[in-house]
PyMOL CGO cylinders between C-alpha atoms (Angstrom):
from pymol import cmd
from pymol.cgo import CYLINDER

trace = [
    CYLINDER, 7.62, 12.98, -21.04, 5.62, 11.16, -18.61, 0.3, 1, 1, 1, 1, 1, 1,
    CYLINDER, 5.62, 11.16, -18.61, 4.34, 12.08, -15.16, 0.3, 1, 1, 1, 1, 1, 1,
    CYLINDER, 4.34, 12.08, -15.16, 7.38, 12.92, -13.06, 0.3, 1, 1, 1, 1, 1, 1,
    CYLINDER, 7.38, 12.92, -13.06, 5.31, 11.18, -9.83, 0.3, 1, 1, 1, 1, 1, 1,
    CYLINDER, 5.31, 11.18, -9.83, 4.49, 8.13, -11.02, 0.3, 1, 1, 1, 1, 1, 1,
    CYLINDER, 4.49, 8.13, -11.02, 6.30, 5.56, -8.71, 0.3, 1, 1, 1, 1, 1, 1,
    CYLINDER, 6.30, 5.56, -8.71, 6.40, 1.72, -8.97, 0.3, 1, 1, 1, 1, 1, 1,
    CYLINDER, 6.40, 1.72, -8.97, 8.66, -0.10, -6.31, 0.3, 1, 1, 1, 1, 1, 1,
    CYLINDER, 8.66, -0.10, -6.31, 8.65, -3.71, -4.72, 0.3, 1, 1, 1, 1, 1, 1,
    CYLINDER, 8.65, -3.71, -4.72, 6.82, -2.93, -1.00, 0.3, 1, 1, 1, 1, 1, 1,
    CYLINDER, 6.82, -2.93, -1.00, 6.75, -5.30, 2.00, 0.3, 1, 1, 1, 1, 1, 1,
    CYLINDER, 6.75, -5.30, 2.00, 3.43, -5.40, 3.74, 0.3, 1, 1, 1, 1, 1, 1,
    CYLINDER, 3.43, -5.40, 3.74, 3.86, -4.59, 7.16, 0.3, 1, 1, 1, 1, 1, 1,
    CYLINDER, 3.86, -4.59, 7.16, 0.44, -5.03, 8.48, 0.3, 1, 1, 1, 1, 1, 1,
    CYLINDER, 0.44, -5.03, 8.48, -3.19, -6.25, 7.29, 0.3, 1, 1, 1, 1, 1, 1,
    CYLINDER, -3.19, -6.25, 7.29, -5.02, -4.26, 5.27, 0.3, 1, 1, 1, 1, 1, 1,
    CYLINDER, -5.02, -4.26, 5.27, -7.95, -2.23, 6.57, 0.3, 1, 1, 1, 1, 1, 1,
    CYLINDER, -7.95, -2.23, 6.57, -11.14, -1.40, 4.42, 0.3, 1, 1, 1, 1, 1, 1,
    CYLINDER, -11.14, -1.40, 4.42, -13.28, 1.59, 5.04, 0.3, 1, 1, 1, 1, 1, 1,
    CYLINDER, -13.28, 1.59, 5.04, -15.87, 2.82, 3.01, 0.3, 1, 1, 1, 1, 1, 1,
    CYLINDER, -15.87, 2.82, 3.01, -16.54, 6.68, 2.08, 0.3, 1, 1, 1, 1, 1, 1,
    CYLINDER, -16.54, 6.68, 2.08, -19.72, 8.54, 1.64, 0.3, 1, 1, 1, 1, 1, 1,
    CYLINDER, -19.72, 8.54, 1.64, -21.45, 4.68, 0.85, 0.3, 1, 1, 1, 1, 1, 1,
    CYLINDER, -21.45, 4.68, 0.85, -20.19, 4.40, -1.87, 0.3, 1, 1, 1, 1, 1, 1,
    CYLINDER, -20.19, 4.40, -1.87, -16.36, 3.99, -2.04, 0.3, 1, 1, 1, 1, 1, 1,
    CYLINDER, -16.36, 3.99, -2.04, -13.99, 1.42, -0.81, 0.3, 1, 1, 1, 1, 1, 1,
    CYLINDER, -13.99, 1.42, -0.81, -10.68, 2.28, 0.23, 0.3, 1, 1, 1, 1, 1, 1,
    CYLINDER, -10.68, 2.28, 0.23, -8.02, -0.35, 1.24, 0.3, 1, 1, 1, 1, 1, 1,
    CYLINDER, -8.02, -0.35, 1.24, -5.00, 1.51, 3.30, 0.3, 1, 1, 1, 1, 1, 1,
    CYLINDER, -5.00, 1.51, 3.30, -1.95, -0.62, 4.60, 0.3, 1, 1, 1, 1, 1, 1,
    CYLINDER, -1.95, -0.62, 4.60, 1.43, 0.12, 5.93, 0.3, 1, 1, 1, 1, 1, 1,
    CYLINDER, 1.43, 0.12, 5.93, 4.50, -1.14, 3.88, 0.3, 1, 1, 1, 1, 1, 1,
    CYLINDER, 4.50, -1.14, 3.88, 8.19, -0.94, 4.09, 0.3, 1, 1, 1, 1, 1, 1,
    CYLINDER, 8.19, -0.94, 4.09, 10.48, -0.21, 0.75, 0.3, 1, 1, 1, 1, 1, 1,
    CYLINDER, 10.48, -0.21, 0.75, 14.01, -2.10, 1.99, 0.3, 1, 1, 1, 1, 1, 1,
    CYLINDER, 14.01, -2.10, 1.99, 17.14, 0.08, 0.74, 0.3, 1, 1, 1, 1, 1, 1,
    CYLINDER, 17.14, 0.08, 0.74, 20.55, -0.34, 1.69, 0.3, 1, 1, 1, 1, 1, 1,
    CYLINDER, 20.55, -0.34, 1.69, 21.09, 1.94, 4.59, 0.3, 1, 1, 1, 1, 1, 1,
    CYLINDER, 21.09, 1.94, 4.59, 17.47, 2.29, 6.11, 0.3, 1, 1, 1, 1, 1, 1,
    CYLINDER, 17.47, 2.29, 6.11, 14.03, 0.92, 5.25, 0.3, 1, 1, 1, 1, 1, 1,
    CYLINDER, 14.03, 0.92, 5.25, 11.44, 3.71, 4.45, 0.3, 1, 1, 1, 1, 1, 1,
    CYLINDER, 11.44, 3.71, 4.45, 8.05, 2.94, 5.89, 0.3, 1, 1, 1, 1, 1, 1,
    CYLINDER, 8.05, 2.94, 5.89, 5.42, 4.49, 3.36, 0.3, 1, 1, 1, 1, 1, 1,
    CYLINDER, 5.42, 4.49, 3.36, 1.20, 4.62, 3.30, 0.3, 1, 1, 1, 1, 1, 1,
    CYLINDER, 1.20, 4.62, 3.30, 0.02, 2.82, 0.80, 0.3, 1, 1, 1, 1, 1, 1,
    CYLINDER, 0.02, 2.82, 0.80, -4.16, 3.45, -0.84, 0.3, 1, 1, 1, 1, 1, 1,
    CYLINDER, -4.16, 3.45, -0.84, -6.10, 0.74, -3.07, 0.3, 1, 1, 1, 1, 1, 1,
    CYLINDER, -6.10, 0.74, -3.07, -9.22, 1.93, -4.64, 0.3, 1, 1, 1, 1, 1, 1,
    CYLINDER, -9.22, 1.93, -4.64, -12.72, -0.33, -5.50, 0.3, 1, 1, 1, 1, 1, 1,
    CYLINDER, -12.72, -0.33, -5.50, -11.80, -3.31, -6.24, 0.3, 1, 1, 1, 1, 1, 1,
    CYLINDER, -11.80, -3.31, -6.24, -8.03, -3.85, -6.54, 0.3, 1, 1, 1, 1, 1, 1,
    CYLINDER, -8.03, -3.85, -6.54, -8.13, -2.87, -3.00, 0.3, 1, 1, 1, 1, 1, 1,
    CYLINDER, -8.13, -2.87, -3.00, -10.55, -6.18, -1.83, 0.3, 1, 1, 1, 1, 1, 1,
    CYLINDER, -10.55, -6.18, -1.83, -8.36, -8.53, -4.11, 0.3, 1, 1, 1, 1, 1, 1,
    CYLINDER, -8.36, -8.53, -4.11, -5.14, -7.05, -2.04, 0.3, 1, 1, 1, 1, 1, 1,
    CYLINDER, -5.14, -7.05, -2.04, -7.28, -7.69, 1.42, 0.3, 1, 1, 1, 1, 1, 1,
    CYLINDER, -7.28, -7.69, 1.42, -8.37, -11.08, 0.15, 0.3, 1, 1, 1, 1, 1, 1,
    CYLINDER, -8.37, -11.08, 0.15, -4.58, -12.74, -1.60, 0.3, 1, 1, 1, 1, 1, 1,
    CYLINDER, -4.58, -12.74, -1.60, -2.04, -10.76, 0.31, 0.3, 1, 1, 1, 1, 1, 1,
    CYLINDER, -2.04, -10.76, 0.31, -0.96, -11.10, 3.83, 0.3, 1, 1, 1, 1, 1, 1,
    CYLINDER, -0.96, -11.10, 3.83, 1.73, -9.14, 6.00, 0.3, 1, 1, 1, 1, 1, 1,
    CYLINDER, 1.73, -9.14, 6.00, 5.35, -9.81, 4.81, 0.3, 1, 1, 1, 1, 1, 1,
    CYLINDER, 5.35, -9.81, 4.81, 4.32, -10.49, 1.72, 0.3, 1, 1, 1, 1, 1, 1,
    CYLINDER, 4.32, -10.49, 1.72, 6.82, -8.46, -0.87, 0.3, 1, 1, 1, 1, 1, 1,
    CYLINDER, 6.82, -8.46, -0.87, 4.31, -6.84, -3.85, 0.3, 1, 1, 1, 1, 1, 1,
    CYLINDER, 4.31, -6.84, -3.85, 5.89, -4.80, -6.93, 0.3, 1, 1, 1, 1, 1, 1,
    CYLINDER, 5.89, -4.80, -6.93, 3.20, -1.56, -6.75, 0.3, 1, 1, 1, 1, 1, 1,
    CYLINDER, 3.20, -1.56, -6.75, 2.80, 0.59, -9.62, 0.3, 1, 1, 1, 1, 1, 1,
    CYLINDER, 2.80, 0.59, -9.62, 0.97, 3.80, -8.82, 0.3, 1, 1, 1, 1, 1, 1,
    CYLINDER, 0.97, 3.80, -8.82, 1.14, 8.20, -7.77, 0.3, 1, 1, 1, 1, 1, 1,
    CYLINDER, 1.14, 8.20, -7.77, 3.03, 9.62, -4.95, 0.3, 1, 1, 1, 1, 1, 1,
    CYLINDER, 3.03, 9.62, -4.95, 1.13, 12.27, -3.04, 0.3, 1, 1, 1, 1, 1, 1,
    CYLINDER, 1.13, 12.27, -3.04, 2.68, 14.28, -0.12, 0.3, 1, 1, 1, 1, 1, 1,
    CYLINDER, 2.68, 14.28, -0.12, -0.02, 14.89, 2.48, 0.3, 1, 1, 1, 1, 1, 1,
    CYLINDER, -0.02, 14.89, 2.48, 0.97, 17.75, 5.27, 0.3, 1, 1, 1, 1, 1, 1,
    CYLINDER, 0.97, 17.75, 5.27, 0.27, 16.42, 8.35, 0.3, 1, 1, 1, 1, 1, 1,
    CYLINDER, 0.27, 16.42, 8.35, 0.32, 18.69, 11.81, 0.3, 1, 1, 1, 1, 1, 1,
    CYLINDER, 0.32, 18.69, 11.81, 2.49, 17.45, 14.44, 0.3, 1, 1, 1, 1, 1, 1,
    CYLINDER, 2.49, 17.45, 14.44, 1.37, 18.21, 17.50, 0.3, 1, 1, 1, 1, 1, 1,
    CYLINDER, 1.37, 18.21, 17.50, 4.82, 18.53, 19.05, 0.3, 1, 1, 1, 1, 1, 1,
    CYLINDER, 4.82, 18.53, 19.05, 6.37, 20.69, 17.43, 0.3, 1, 1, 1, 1, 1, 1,
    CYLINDER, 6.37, 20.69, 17.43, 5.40, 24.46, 16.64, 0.3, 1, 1, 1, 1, 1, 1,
    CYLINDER, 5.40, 24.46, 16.64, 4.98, 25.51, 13.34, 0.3, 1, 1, 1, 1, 1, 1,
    CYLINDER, 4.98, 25.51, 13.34, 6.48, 22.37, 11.98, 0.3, 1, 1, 1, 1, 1, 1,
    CYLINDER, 6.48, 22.37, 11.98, 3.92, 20.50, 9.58, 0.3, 1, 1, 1, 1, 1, 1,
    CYLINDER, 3.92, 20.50, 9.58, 5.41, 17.20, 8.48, 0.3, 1, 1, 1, 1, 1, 1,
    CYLINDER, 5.41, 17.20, 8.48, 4.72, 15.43, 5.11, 0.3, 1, 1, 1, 1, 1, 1,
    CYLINDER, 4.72, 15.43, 5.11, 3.40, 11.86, 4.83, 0.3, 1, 1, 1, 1, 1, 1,
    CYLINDER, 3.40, 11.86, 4.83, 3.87, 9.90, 1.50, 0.3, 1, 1, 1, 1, 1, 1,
    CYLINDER, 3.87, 9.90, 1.50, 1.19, 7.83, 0.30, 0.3, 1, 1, 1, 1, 1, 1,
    CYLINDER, 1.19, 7.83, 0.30, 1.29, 6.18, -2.47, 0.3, 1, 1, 1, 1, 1, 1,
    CYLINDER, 1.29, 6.18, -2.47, -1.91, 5.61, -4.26, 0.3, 1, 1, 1, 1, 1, 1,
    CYLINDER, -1.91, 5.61, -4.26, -1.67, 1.99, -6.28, 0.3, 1, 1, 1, 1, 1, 1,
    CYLINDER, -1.67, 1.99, -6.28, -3.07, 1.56, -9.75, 0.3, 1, 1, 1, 1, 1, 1,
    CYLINDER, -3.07, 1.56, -9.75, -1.44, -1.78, -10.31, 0.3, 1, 1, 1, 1, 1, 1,
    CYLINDER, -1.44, -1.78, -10.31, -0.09, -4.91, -8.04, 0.3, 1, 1, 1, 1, 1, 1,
    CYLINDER, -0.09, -4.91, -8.04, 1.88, -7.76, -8.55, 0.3, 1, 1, 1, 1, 1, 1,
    CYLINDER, 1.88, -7.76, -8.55, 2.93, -10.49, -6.57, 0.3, 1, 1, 1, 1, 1, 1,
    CYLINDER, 2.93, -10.49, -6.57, 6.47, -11.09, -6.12, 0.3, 1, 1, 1, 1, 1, 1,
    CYLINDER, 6.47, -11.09, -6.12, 7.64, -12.77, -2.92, 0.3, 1, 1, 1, 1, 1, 1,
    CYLINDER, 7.64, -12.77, -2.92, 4.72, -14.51, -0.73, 0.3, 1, 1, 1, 1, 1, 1,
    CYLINDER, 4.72, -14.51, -0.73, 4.72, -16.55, 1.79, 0.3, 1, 1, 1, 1, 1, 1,
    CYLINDER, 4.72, -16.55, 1.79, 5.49, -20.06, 1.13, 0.3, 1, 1, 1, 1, 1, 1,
    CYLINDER, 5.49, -20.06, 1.13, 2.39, -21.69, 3.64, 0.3, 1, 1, 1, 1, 1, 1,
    CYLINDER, 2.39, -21.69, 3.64, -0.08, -20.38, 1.24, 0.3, 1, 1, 1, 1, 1, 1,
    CYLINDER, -0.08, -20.38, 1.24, -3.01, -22.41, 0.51, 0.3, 1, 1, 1, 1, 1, 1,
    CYLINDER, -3.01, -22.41, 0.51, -4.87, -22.27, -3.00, 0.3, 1, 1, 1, 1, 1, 1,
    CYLINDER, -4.87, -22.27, -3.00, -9.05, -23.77, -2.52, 0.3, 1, 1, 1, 1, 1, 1,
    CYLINDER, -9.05, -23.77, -2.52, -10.06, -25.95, -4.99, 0.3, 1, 1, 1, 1, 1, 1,
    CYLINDER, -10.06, -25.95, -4.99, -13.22, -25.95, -6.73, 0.3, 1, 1, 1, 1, 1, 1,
    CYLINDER, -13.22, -25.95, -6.73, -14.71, -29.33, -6.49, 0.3, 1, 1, 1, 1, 1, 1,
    CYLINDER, -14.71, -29.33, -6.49, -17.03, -30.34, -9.40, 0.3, 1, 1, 1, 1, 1, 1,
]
cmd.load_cgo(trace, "trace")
């Protein structure tokens, strides 16, 4: 069988992504997307590691539409208005990115000999 929380989905990037960098050593790239459904969008967290996550900072911009291929996780979260009443965030931690819609004012550098 495979694993049951492996996701892939076509995401729209909903703002620019940030870098940080943990312990010196590793580089996390964390954005905001949107998955469009019929009814209601879903706004999800979305994790690049090393360097997948500089190429995403560096080629895509916000709404830009990416196909992500990657593992859910379900982080509890404490929500400081309500008692007793932990709420789950979903991030989704990407493994693989494609580019499917992008901006159409996109320029490409050329490399001059």
């Amino acid at each position: 069988m495979g694993d049951t929380n492996y996701f892939s989905a076509i995401v729209k990037i909903l703002e620019n992504p940030q870098q940080k960098v943990l312990n010196n050593k590793f580089s996390v790239t964390l954005f905001r997307a949107e998955l469009p459904q019929i009814r209601s969008n879903k706004i999800i967290n979305v994790r690049f590691w090393g360097n997948l996550g500089n190429e995403v900072k560096n080629y895509y911009q916000i709404n830009d539409y990416i196909l992500i291929e990657g593992y859910v996780s379900l982080l509890n979260k404490k929500n400081k208005n309500l008692v007793n009443k932990p709420s789950k965030k979903v991030t989704i931690t990407v493994r693989k990115v494609y580019p499917f819609l992008l901006k159409s004012k996109r320029t490409i550098n050329k490399v001059e000999n």
